[in-house]
C-alpha positions in Angstrom: 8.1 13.6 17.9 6.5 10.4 16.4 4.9 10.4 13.3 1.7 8.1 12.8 0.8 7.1 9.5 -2.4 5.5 8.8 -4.4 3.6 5.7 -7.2 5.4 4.5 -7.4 8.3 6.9 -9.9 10.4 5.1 -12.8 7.9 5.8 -15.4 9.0 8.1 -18.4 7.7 10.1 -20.8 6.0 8.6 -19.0 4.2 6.1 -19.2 -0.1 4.6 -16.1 -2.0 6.3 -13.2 -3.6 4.9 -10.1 -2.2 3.1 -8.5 -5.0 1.3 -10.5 -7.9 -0.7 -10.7 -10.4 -3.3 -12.9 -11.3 -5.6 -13.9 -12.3 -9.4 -14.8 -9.3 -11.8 -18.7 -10.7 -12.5 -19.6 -7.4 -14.7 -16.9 -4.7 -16.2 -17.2 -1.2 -18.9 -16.1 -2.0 -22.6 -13.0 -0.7 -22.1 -11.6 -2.8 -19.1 -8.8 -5.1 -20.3 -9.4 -7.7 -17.6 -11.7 -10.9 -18.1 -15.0 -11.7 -16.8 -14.5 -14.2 -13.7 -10.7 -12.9 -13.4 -9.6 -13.3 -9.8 -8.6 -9.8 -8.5 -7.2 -8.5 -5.1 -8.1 -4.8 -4.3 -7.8 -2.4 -1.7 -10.2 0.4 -1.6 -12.7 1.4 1.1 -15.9 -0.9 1.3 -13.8 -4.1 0.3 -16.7 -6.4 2.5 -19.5 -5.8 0.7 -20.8 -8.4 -1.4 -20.2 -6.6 -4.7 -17.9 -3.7 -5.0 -17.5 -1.4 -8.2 -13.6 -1.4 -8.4 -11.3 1.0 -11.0 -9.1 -1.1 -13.2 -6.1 0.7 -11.7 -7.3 -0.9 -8.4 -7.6 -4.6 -9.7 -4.5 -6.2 -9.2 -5.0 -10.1 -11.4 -4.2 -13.1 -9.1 -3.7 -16.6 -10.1 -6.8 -17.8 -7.4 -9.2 -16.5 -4.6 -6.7 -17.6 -2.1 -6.4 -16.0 1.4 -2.8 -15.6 1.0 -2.7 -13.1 -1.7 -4.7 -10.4 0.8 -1.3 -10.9 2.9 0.9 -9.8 0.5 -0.9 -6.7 -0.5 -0.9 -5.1 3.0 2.4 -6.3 3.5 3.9 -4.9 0.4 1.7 -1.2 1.4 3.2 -1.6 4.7 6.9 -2.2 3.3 6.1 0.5 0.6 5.6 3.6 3.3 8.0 2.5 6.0 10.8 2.9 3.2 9.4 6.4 1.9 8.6 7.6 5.2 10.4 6.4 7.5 13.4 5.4 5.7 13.4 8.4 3.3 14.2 6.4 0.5 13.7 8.6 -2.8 12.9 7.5 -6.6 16.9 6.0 -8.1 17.9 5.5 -5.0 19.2 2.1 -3.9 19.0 0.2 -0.6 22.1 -1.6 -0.2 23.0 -3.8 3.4 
């Protein structure tokens, strides 16, 4: 039996595209830490609209709005669940080749 796991599965029709984004913080509540025009990478559902409301959990600070940065985000999700799923790997454990 094969397994399939997916991102955001619980999304239905209709919903505003895009999953993983950049952007500056142009607005935030008084109790956000991060700075007004902070470069942030995010991934939460709606990530292509032209302004997104975004949890401070969910804003990861990145040095500039480059392309690049979006990489490593799904990358590292994708690395993330093939190693908890698939490779079973558990909280203290090590991975040693």
């Amino acid at each position: 039996m094969v397994s399939v796991f997916r991102y955001g599965g619980d999304t239905t029709t209709p919903f505003v595209c895009g999953f993983e984004g950049l952007g500056r913080i142009v607005s935030k509540g008084e109790d956000v830490k991060l700075d007004l025009n902070q470069p942030v990478a995010y991934m939460v559902n709606g990530a292509f609209s032209e302004y997104i409301v975004v949890n401070q959990r969910e804003a990861i600070p990145v040095p500039a709005l480059d392309k690049r940065f979006l990489t490593l985000m799904v990358s590292g999700i994708t690395a993330e669940i093939s190693l908890r799923k698939i490779g079973e790997i558990k909280a203290g454990e090590l991975f040693v080749n």
